[in-house]
N, C-alpha and C positions, 0 to 999 in steps of 0.2 A: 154795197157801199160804193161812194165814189171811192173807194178802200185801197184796192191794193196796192194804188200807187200812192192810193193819199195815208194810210194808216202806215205804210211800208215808207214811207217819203219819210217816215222818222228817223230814216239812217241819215247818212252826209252826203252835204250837196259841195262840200268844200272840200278843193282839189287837194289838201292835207286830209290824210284819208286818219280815220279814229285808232284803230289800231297803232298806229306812229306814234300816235298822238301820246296817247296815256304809255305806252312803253316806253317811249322815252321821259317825259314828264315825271314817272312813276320812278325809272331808274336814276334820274337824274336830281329829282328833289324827296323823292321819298324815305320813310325808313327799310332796309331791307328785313325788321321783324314783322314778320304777316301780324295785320291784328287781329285781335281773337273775335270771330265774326260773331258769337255765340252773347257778346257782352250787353245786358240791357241795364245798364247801372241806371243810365237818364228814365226808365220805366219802372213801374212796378214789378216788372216781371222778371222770371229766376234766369239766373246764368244757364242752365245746365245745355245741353244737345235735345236732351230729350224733350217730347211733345212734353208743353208746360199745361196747365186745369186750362179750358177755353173761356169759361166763366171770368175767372182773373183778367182774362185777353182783355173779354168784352168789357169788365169796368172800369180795367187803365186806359180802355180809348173812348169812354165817354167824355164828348165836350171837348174832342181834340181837333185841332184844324189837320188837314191832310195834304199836302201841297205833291196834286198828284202833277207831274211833268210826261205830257203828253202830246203828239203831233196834231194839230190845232186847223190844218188844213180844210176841214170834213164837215159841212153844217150838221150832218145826220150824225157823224162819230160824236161833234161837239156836243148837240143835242141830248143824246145816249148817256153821254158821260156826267152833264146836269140834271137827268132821271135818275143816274145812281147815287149822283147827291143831295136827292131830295128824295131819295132812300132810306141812305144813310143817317141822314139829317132825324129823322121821324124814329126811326128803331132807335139809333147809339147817339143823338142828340153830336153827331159826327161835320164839321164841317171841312166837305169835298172841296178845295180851289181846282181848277184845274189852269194849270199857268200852262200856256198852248204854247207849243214849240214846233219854228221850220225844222229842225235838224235837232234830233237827238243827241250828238255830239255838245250842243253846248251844255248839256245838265251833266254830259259824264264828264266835262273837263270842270265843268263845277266842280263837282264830288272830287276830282284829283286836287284843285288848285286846296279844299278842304282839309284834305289829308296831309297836303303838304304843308301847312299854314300848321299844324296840330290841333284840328277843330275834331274830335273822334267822337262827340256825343252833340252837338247843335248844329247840324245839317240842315241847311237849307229845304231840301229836296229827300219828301218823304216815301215815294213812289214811282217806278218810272215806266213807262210804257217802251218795250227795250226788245230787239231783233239779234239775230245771233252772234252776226259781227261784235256790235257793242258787249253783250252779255261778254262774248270769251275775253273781250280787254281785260272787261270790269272785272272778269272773276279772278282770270290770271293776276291782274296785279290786288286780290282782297281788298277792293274797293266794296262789294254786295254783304248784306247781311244775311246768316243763314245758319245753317240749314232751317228753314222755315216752312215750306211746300207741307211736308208730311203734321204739320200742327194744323193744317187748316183743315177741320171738318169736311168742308164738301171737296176735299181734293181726290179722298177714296171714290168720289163719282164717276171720276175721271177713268178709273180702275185703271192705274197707272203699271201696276204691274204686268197685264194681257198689253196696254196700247203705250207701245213704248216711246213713242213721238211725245207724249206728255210727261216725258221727264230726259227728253234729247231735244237740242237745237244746233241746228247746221253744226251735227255731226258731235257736238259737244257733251256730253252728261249735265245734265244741270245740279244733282247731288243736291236737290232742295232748295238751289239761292234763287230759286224764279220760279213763278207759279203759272198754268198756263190761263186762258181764258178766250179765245175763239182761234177757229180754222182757216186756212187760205187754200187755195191751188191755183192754180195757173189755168185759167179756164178761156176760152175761144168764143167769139160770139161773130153772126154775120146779119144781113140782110137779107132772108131767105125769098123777099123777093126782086134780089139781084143776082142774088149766088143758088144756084141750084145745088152743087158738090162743094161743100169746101173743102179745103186741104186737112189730109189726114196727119199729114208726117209734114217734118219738116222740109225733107223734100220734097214732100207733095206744096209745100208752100212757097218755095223757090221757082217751081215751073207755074203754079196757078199766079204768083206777082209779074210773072215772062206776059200771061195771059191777059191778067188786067193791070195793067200798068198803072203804078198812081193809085191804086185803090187799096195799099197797105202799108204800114208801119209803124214804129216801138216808139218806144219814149226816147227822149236823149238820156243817153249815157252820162250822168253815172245816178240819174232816177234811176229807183228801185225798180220801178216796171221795166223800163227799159234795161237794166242790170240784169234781169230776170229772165229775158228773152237771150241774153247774150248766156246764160249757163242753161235754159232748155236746150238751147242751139249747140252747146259744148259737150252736151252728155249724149245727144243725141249723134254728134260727128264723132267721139271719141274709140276708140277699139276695146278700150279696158278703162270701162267705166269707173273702177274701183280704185283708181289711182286718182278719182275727182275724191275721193273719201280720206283721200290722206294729205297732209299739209301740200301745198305745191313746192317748197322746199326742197322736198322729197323725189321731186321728179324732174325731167325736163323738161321746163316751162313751154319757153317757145316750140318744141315738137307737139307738146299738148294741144298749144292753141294754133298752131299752123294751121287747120284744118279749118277753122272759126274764121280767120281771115279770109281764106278762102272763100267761104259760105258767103260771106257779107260782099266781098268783093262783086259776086255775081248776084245777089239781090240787091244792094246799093241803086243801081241805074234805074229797078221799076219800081222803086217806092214810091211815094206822095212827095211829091217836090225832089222826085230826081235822087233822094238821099241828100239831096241840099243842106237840108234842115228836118229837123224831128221838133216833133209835139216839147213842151217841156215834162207833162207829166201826163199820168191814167184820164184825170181829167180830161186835159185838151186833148186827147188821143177818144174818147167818149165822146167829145163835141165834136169831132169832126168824123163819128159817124153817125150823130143825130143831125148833120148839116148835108151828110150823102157824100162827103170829097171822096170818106173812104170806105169799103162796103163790109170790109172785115180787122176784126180789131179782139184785142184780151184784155183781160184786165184777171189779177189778184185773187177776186174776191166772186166764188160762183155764182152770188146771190145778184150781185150790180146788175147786170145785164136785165134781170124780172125787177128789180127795183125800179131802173130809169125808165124802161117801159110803164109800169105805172106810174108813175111822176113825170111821164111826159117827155122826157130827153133824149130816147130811145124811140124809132118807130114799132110800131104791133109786132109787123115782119119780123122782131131780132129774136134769132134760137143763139142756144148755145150748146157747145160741145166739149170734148179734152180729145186732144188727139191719142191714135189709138198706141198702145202701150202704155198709156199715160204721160201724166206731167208734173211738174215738180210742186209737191205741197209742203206745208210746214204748220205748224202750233205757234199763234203768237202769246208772248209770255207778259207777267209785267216784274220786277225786283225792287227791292226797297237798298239805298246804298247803307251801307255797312255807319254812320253816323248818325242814319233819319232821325228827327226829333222827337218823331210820334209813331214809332215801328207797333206801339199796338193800336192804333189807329190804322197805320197801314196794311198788318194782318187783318183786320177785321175787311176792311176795305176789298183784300183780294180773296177773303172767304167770299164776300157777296157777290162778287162778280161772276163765282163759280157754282152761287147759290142755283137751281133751277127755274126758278122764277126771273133769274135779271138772264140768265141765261136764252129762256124762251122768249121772254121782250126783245133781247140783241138782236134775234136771229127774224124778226116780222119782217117782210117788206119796206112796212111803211116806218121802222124806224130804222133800220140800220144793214140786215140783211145777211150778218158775218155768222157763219155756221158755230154750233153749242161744240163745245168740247166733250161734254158730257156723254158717259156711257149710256145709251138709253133702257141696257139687259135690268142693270140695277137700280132702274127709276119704278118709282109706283106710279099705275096706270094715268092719275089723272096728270101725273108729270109728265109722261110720255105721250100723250094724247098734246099737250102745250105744247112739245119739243117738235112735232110731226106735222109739216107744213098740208096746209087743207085746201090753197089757192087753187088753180087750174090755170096759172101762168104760163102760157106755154111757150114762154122763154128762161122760165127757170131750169135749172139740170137738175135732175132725180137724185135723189142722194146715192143711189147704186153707182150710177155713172163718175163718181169719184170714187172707188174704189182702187183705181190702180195712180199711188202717187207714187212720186219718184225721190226719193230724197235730195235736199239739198247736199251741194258740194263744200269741201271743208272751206268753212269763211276763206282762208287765204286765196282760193279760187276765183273769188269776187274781186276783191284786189287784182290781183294779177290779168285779171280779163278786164277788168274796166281803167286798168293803168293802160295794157296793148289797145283798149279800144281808143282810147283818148288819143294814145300816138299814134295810129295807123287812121282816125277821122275826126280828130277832135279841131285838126286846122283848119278845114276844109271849109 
């Protein structure tokens, strides 16, 4: 997909960063009794914890609208999202809106201004398309409804117990409030008839940008792409990795990211435009190396790079790679807030998603390209034959070649590297 900056672009572009946001919004106008996330009074369906009949699920969400709030950037993501609602539409007589969103941030300060207003049962916003940052706000302050994951049928596909990433995000447990539904990593792509070698390591990327000057660079800061390059870069400079795994709180910041400054400081002078300026997102960093400015470029989403290539945006020439050790990957998820109006509408909604069928549509080239989550051990054959790409794209990466990801660093991480980034070159 144009994906990973554009499906990942659902975090915030606004210099009040989310986390702030609803922590103090949440402490300052809400009630301090958590509310019982378990409550479906406005549905047919039982109070209890436990997985409720699915049956039930499915006839309290016939005929419901679903107001899924989702990053709107993506023709191909937007696309994908109006095939699950004409899905939906046909099996549970379900109507999918998708109300397209720059920034995730404004549906979860929806959901707070909500709570705080005493709205607990007619929620605007039935679904959200949500990254890890936003999820720990939402969860910490009982904005999310849940536990819910474990109710949905196809989520044992997931075989969440062996693949632990499908029930953690950036470091958090997710405990059921967020269901997952396709994969990312952080994947490399060049022009292999520019680049003979590309860089392996991150240091191998600093001396190859010495070599070709002008012919590399991230997104701006505080895009998620560009966000994303700044903690490969972090884990990669760090001595003790494991302290990216714990709140940054917990440590000392500026020794952390000393090293990051560093880094940047001497790749800075041979990017594309000097470090002048940066791309604003995955996108424009994609168009400017289907224009040749620049000859090696990442993006998010493994798949983008054989996508644009067939769709023309990409020259033939573009391989891709993960450099060696790997690179940082993650499970995106979607949550329904703890008010939704049509929570079984929007369970049904995110069983489908996880169904094998919308699964293997996701993942085609020509519609969208974002890897199944899906366990393929416990698929029947003819699922796993749909799941198993057939192209001979030979700028897609093998699915073996993601093999070695790297975890994300605890949310606070992000914050703290894209606050130092912003003061150390955001004037410039």
């Amino acid at each position: 997909m144009s994906y990973p900056s554009q499906h990942f672009s659902r975090r915030k572009l606004s210099p009040l960063r989310l986390l702030g946001l609803v922590s103090a919004l949440a402490l300052a106008t809400l009630s301090n009794t958590a509310l019982s996330n378990t409550d479906l009074s406005n549905t047919t369906l039982a109070t209890s914890n436990e997985p409720q009949d699915w049956t039930a699920i499915e006839n309290a969400a016939q005929g419901q609208a679903v107001y899924w709030n989702a990053w709107g950037g993506d023709s191909n993501v937007n696309a994908y999202i109006g095939w699950v609602g004409a899905q939906l539409k046909s099996a549970y007589d379900i109507n999918l809106v998708h109300v397209k969103l720059d920034d995730t941030a404004a549906a979860v300060s929806r959901v707070v201004a909500e709570k705080a207003a005493g709205n607990d049962e007619q929620g605007a916003i039935d679904l959200i398309w949500i990254n890890g940052e936003n999820f720990a706000a939402m969860k910490k302050n009982d904005l999310l409804f849940g536990p819910m994951a474990e109710r949905l049928p196809n989520f044992s596909l997931t075989s969440p117990d062996t693949h632990t990433e499908m029930t953690t995000d950036f470091t958090v447990a997710t405990e059921g409030y967020e269901s997952p539904w396709g994969k990312a990593q952080l994947t490399f792509y060049y022009d292999a008839d520019r680049v003979d070698s590309p860089p392996r390591s991150m240091a191998e990327l600093l001396d190859w940008a010495k070599q070709h000057p002008g012919r590399f660079t991230y997104p701006l800061v505080p895009d998620f792409l560009g966000s994303t390059f700044l903690k490969q870069a972090l884990i990669a400079l760090t001595d003790d990795p494991d302290v990216l795994a714990r709140p940054a709180s917990e440590a000392d910041v500026d020794a952390v990211l000393a090293p990051l400054w560093d880094y940047l400081d001497q790749l800075h002078p041979y990017l594309w435009r000097k470090g002048r300026h940066f791309p604003a997102s995955g996108p424009k960093l994609k168009s400017l190396m289907g224009d040749g400015e620049v000859w090696l470029a990442y993006t998010f989403n493994p798949a983008e790079p054989a996508a644009a290539v067939s769709s023309y945006q990409l020259p033939p020439s573009t391989r891709s790679y993960v450099l060696d050790g790997g690179t940082i990957g993650n499970v995106h998820f979607v949550a329904i807030p703890f008010n939704a109006s049509h929570k079984a509408g929007a369970m049904v909604t995110a069983n489908f998603l996880l169904s094998p069928e919308a699964q293997a549509y996701k993942q085609r080239l020509d519609v969208w390209g974002d890897p199944t989550v899906l366990d393929l051990a416990v698929l029947s054959e003819p699922q796993k034959q749909a799941l198993t790409p057939t192209d001979d794209q030979p700028a897609r990466l093998p699915t073996q070649a993601l093999s070695q990801t790297l975890p994300e660093p605890h949310p606070s991480w992000m914050e703290a590297a894209e606050a130092g980034w912003l003061k150390h070159y955001g004037q410039r």
